[in-house]
N, C-alpha and C positions, 0 to 999 in steps of 0.2 A: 472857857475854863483854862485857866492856868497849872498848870503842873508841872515839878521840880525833876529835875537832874533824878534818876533814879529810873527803877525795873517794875514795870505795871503787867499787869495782867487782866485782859481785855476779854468780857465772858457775850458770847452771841445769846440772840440776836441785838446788834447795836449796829446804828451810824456812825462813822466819825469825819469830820472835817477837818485836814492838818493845817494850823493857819501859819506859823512858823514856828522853828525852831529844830532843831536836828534830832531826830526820830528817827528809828530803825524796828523792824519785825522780821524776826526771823531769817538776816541779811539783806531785808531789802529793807532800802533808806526811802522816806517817804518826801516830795515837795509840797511845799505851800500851794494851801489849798485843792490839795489830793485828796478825795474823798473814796474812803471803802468801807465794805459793809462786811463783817463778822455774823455769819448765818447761826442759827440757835441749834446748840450742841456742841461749837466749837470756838475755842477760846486760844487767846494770842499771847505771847508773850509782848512786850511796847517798851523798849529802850530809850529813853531819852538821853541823849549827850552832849546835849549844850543845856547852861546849867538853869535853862528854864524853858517851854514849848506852851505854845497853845492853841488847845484845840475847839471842835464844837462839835458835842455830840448830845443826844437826844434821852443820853440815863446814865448820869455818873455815877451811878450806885453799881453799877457794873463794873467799873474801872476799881483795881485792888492790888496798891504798892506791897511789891515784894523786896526782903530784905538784901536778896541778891539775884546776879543772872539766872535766866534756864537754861543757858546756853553753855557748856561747860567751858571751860579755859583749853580742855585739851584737842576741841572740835576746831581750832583755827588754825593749827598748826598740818591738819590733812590737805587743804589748798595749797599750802604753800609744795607741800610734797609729790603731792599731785603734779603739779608742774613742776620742779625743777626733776624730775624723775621720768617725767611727760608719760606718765601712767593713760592709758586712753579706757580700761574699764572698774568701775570700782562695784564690790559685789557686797553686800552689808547681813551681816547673818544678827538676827536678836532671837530672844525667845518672843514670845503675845507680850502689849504691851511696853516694848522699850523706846520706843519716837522712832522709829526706824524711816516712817514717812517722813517725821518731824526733822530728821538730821537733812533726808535726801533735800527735801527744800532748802535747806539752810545750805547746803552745798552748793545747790542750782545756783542760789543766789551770789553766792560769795563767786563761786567760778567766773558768772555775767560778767562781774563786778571785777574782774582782771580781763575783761575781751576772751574767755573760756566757752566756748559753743558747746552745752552739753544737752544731752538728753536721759530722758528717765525712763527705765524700762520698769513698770511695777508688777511683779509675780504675783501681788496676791491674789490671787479668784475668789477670795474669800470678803473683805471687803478695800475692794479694788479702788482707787482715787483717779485714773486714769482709766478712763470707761468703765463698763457695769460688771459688776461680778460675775463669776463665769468665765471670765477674757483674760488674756494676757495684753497690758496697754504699752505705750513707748509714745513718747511727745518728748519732740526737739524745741527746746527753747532759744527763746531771743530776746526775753525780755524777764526779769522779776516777778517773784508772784508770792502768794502768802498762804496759799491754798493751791496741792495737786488738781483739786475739780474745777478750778479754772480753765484748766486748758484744752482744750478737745483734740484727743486723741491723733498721732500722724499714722499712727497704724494699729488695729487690732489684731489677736488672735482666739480662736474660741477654742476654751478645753474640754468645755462641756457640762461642768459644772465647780459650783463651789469651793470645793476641795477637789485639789487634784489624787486624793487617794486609787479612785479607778482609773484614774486617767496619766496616768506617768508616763505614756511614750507623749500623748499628746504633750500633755506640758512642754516635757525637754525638747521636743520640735516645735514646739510657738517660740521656747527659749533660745532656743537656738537662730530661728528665722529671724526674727525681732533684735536678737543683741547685732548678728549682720548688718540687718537696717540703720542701728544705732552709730556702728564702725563706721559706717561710709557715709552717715549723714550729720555727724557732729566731731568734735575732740575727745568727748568721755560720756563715755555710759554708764552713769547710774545706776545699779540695778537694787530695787530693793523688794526684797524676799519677804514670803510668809515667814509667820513664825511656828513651823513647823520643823523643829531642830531635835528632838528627843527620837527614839524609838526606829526599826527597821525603815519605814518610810520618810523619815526625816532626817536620818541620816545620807539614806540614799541620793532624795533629789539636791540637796548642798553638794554630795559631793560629786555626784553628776555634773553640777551647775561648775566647781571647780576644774573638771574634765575637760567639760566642752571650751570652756576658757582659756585653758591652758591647748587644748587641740587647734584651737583657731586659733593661735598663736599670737592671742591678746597680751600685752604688756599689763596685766590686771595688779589690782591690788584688794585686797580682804579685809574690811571694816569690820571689828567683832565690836556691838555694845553689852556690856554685860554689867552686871552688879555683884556676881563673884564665880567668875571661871567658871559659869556653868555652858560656856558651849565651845569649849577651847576642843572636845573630843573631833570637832568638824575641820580644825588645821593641824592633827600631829603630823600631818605628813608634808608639810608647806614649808617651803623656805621663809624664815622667818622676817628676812625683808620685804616678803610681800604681804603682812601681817601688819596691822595698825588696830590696836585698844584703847576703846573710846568707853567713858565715862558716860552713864545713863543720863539724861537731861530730868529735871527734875518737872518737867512738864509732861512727862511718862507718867499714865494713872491707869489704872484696870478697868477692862469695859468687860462685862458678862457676857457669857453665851448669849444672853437670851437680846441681848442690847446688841450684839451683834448681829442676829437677825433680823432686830428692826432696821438697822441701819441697811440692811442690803435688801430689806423690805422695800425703805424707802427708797435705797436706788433705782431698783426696781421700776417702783412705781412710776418714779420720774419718765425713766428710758421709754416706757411702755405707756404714753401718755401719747393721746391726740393719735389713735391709731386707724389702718386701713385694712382692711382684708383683701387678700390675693387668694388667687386660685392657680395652681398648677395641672397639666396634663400630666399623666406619667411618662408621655414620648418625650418633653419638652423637657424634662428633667435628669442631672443622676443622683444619688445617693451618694452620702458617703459616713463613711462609721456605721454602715447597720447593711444589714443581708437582705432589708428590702430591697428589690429593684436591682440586684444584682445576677439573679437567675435567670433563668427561662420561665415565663408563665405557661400554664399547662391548666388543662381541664377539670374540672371535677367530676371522675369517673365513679366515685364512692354515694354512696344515699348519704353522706352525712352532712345534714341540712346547715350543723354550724361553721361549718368552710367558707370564708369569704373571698379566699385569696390562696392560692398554690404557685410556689414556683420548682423549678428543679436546680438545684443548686451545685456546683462545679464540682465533679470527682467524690467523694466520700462526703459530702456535707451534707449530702443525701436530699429531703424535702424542708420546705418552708411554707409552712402551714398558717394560715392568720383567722381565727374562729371568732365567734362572736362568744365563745365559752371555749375551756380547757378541753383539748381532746381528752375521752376518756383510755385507758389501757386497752379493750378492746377494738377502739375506730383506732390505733395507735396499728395495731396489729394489722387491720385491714388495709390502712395506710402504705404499710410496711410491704405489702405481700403485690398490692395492687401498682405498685410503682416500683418496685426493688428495688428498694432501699433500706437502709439498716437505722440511719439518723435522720430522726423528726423536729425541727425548731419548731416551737408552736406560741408563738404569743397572738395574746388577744386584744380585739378590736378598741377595749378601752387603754389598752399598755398604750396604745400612741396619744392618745389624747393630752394637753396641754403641757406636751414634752416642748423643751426649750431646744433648737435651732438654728442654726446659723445660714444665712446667706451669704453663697459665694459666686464670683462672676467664674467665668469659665479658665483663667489662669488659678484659681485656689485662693484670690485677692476676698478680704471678709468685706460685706457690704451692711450687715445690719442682723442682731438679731429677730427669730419670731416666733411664735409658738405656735404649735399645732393645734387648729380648732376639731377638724374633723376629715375623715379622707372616703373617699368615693369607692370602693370598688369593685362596684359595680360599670360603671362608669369611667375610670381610671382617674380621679382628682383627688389633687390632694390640698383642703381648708388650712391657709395660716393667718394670722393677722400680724402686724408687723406698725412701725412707728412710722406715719406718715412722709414724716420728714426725707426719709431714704428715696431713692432712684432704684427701685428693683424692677427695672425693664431689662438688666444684664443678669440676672440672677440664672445660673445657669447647674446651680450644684445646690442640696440643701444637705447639709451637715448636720446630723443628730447629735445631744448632749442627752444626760440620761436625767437632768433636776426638771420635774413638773414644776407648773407657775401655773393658778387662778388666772382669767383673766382680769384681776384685780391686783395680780401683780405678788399676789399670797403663793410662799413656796407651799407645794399641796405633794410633798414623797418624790421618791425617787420610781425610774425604771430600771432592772440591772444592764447595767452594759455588757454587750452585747446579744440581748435576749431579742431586739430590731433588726 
């Protein structure tokens, strides 16, 4: 297929085979006879600039000239700034929907593309391009790409779930851990944020994020994409040379709540594919985000049949109680009287059930998520299942998040944190 000088737009799933001619996507220039595949749901922008290319691909009806770039005119001039400024983190604030992914690649690429070693740190737990939702991802490049989900991950962090609404110390300590990582193992860090910018909670973790940035005494700079001032309330207080406003690319389109879901459905699905079950002891293991396995175990001295699990928990925490049902107000009372204690944690038997997990080696290093099948304890075990692929013979910590997951990979509710 032949096609002119001009701005295409490439709709998945398609093949293509570049046979010559000077092509670019999203800063990365493609050689003869370079073949990539565009997955179904995601679609490209296709530069051509020499004043003809040809390709071969398997459905030209997908391919669809546009009158001009996606790329705005004012996105090329951040590389250049970048380096002569030798900025080493760049933080990108959008509302949902502005290409905030779409700029970072385009960054990656262009940086490659002067000998620039950068890495991407992606904040969103929500739907994440750098490992599975839930996580904080970071991957150092070294080569072009046209798609974040190409790369597998140099380091993960888990928050626990989704949105980091419950989880705000987590987040800013994966953020924090992860942007380090990013310092010491490239020239510039990427970082690109949910779009989570309105209200108490959105305001906060930006400007936390601009804190810890300026506390690690990064040389940063502040990517705002807007389409009219609507998140300038996130830099009144920023010197304005570290501010840079970028034009919405017009390859920004709205995906729904509910299209959202699917999509971290199917990430889901993916990650949680070809899986094995593990069985932990409770000796063998610690906890951590939740008050299981943190006390003293202790006896059940009470007739109350639905107790499966007592521990006595540090100084005023009083008991930790795990039923196969709600204690009632009266076992509450005998509880109380029979152990001296004033505070009862009591969750129950199903509250842990296909709660989502993190494996960690004995330094706090993430090894894989997994979900909880079921736990023993009677016996002290505790059921997960987990993605084959991993090495959990070092698994030495199991880290609770509060989003249930089907083992079909279906979000199935939340648990509140810290009721574990």
């Amino acid at each position: 297929m032949l096609i002119k000088k001009g701005v295409y737009f490439i709709s998945g799933p398609l093949n293509i085979k570049f046979i010559s001619g000077e092509v670019e996507s999203i800063g990365r220039k493609f050689i003869p006879n370079e073949e990539v595949f565009v997955p179904e749901g995601k679609r490209i922008p296709l530069e051509v600039n020499s004043q003809e290319a040809v390709i071969e691909t398997d459905d030209t009806g997908k391919i669809t000239e546009l009158p001009s770039r996606t790329i705005p005119d004012d996105w090329d001039r951040v590389v250049e700034y970048i380096i002569s400024k030798r900025i080493n983190s760049v933080i990108i604030f959008g509302e949902v929907d502005t290409g905030k992914t779409f700029f970072s690649t385009y960054l990656t690429n262009k940086l490659l593309s002067f000998n620039v070693k950068p890495s991407v740190l992606d904040c969103d737990t929500g739907q994440s391009d750098i490992g599975p939702p839930s996580t904080l991802g970071i991957a150092v490049f070294d080569k072009p790409i046209l798609f974040m989900t190409e790369i597998e991950p140099t380091k993960l962090y888990f928050v626990g779930s989704h949105s980091p609404a419950e989880h705000f110390l987590h987040y800013l300590c994966g953020f924090t851990k992860l942007l380090n990582f990013g310092l010491k193992n490239s020239n510039v860090v990427i970082i690109d944020t949910p779009g989570w910018v309105l209200g108490d909670g959105g305001r906060m973790l930006r400007n936390s994020e601009i804190e810890i940035l300026s506390a690690l005494g990064t040389n940063y700079l502040v990517i705002l994409l807007e389409r009219n001032k609507e998140i300038e309330h996130l830099v009144r207080s920023i010197p304005q040379e570290r501010i840079m406003r970028l034009t919405v690319s017009k390859k920004a389109s709205p995906t729904s709540t509910d299209e959202r879901k699917k999509l971290r459905e199917f990430v889901y699905k993916k990650y949680f594919s070809e899986l094995e079950d593990v069985e932990f002891s409770f000796q063998e293991i610690f906890t951590d985000r939740s008050y299981f396995l943190t006390g003293e175990k202790i006896e059940n001295k009470t007739k109350i049949k639905s107790i499966k699990w007592l521990e006595r928990l540090p100084g005023f925490e009083g008991l930790y109680v795990v039923s196969s049902k709600q204690i009632t107000d009266g076992e509450k009372q005998i509880l109380q009287k029979v152990y001296n204690v004033k505070k009862i944690r009591n969750p129950v038997v199903e509250d842990f059930k296909n709660v989502i997990v993190a494996l960690l080696d004995g330094n706090h290093e993430f090894i894989c998520l997994a979900i909880i099948k079921d736990i023993d304890f009677v016996n002290s075990k505790i059921y997960l299942t987990y993605p084959k692929r991993y090495d959990v013979r070092d698994v030495k910590i199991i880290q609770f998040g509060s989003l249930k997951l089907t083992p079909e990979a279906k979000e199935n509710g939340f648990v509140e944190p810290g009721i574990l």
